[in-house]
C-alpha positions, -999 to 999 in steps of 0.1 A, spaced: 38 -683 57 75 -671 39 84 -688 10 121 -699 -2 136 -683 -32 161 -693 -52 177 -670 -78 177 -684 -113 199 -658 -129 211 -630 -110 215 -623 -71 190 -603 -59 194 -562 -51 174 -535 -35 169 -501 -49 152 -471 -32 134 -444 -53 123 -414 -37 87 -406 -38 71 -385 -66 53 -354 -60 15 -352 -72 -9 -326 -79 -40 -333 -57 -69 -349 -75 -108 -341 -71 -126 -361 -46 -141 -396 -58 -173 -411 -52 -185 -442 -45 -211 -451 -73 -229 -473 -45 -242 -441 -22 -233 -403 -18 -200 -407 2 -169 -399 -11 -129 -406 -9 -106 -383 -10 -69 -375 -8 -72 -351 26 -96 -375 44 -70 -382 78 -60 -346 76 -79 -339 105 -83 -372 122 -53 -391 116 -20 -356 101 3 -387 108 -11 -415 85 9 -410 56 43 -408 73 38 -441 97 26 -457 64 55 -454 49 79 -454 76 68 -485 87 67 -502 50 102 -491 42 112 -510 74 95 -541 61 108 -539 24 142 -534 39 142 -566 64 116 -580 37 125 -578 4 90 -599 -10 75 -577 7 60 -550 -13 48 -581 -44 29 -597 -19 9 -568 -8 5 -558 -41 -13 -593 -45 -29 -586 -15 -50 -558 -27 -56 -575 -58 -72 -603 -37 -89 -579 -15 -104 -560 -42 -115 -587 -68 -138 -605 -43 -160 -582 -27 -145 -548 -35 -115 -532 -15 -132 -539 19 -102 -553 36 -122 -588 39 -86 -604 28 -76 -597 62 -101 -613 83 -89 -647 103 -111 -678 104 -124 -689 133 -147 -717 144 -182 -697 133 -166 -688 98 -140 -698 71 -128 -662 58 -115 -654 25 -80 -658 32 -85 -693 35 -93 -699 2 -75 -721 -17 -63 -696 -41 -54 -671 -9 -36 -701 5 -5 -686 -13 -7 -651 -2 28 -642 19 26 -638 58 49 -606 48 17 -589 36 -6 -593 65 23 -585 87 29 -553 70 -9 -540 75 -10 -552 108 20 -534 121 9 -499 107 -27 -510 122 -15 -509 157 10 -481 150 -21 -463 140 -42 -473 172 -20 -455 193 -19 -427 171 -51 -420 166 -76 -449 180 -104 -461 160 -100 -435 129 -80 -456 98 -96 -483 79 -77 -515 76 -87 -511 40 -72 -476 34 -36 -491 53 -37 -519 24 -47 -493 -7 -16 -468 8 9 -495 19 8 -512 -19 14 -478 -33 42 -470 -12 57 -501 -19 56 -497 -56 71 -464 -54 102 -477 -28 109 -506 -57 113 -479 -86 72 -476 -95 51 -449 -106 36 -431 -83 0 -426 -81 -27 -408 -56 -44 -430 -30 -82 -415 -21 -94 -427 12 -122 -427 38 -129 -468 29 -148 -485 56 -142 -521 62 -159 -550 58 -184 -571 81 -182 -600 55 -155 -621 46 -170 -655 35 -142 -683 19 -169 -691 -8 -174 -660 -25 -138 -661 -37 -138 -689 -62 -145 -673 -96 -134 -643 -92 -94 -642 -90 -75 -652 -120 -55 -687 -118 -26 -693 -134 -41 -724 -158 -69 -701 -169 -75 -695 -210 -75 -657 -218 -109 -662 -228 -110 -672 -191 -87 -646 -175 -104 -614 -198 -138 -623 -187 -129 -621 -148 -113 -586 -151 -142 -574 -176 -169 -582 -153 -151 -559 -127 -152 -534 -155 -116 -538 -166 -105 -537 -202 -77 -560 -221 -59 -528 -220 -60 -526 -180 -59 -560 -173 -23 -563 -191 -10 -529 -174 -20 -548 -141 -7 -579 -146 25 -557 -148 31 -559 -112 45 -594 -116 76 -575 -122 84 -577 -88 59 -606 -79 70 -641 -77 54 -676 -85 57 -712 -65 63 -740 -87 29 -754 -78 17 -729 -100 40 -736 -134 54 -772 -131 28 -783 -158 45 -765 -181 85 -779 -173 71 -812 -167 42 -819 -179 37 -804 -210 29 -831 -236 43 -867 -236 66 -854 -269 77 -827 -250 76 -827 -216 92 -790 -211 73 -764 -232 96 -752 -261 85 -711 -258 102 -713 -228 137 -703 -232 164 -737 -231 184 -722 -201 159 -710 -179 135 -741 -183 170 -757 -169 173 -734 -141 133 -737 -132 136 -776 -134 165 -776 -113 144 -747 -88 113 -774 -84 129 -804 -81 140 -798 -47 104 -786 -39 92 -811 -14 65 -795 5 52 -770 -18 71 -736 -11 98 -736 -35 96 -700 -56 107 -684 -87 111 -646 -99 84 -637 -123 111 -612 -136 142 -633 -135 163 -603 -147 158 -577 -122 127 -593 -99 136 -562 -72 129 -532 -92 95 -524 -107 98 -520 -142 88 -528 -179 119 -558 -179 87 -581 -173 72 -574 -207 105 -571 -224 113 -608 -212 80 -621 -226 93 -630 -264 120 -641 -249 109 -672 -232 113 -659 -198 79 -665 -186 74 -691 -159 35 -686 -156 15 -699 -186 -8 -671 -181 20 -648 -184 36 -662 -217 -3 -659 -231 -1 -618 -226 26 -623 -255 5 -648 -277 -33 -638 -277 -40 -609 -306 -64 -594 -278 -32 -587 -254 -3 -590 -276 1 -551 -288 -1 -540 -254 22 -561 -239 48 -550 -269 40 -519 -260 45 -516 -227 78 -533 -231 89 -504 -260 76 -479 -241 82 -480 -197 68 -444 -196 34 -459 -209 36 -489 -188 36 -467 -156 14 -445 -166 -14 -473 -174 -11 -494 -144 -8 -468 -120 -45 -454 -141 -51 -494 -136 -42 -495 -97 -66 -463 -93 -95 -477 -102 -87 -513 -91 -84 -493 -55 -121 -479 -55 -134 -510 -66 -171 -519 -47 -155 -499 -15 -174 -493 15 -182 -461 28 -207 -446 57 -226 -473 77 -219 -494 51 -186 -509 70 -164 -498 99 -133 -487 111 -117 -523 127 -102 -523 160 -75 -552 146 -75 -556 108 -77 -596 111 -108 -593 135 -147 -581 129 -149 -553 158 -185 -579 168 -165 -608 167 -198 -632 163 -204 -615 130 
């Protein structure tokens, strides 16, 4: 499921930051029922979690350098559907066509369901049956952000998984790259979202990356005057022309953040006026009056920027999660533990 890459402008480089220390946080609850998250939950159960977690994701990042955008995406996937259930992770099979074969999840990186499946079975033989496949995905993305130069932010956990992952539930609720910001602000704000948050989020695509499927329209297609879109910047319409045209089945990718698409971050709102925007829905953070100052912002002001998403990736992690009998603890993170349901 990799995709090729091709640097536009610079080679690529990794970076390591070390991981922030944190005061510990009050326990959160789940506005569906009387359970709660919290930071200590595997203290008892599982003292190793947080160190195979991220031992075993700084492996991956290092052999994997897409790695830690694609989970990112992951989550986002995982948690706009149906809450942060781990119902991403579930393989079809002949009874049922599961989210991840959506055909926006089509996309999502093979990197990314590796990654949760190798600390999974680390896990099992650490302590059998106790870690959520959902918890793995909500730690593993914010380890990832933090190994790429990110802000670190607390994880609460106890997250059941899923017994549902149903392909049609997905459509409508996952912003697409063609989509108006009328379009795009009304997705995050019925998840309770605001402009403010869903621009801090969209942040990530520092580090994330885009297949030309997803911005050709605008470098080929955009009017019959102008077939390239004039916002985008001369040189790097050149270099994304030259990216696609070799793109014969489909997996051809570009850098969301050209300049440094390794290290997480505000260079991704800094390049916005710029022109160095592939995705359309990108270049319209800069554009739109309801998204515009906070875009500017975040690109004046990094410290801000981190500080908002990671507030953003909080609550985007305790979105509509599971707790008690209402989900379980999975066996394999790609399987239902009753395989028939």
């Amino acid at each position: 499921m990799g995709s090729r890459f091709i640097p536009l402008l610079f080679l690529l480089f990794m970076i390591s930051i070390p991981f922030s220390s944190s005061s510990k946080s009050d326990n959160i609850y789940n506005k569906n029922n009387n359970y709660k998250l919290s930071l200590d939950y595997y203290k008892q159960t599982c003292p190793d979690f947080d160190r195979i977690v991220r031992e075993q994701t700084q492996d991956k990042q290092s052999k994997q350098p897409t790695t830690a955008a694609g989970t990112v995406r992951l989550l986002l996937h995982d948690c706009m559907v149906s809450g942060c259930d781990g119902s991403i992770l579930i393989a079809s099979n002949s009874f049922n066509k599961a989210e991840r074969d959506a055909d926006i999840n089509l996309s999502l990186p093979g990197d990314a369901f590796d990654v949760v499946s190798r600390i999974k079975t680390i896990l099992e033989l650490s302590c059998p049956g106790v870690v959520s496949c959902s918890d793995i995905l909500a730690e593993a993305a914010r380890d990832l952000i933090v190994m790429q130069g990110g802000p670190f932010y607390t994880v609460p956990l106890g997250r059941k998984d899923s017994f549902v992952s149903k392909a049609e539930t997905v459509e409508g609720n996952l912003p697409r790259t063609n989509m108006s910001m009328d379009q795009m602000l009304k997705i995050f704000e019925v998840k309770g979202f605001s402009a403010r948050e869903m621009v801090a989020l969209m942040g990530a695509h520092t580090i994330g990356f885009s297949h030309c499927t997803e911005f050709k329209d605008r470098i080929y297609k955009h009017s019959k005057r102008t077939p390239t879109d004039p916002e985008i910047n001369p040189k790097y319409a050149e270099a994304l022309r030259s990216l696609c045209a070799n793109d014969t089945n489909g997996t051809m990718s570009a850098f969301n953040d050209v300049l440094t698409p390794n290290k997480f971050d505000n260079m991704f709102f800094k390049n916005l006026p710029r022109g160095l925007a592939a995705l359309a829905s990108d270049h319209m953070l800069i554009k739109d009056p309801r998204t515009k100052g906070f875009a500017e912002w975040f690109a004046a002001n990094q410290t801000a920027f981190f500080q908002e998403f990671g507030r953003g990736m909080q609550k985007l992690g305790v979105l509509n999660v599971k707790t008690g009998n209402d989900g379980e603890v999975r066996r394999r993170c790609d399987t239902f533990n009753d395989v028939q349901t």
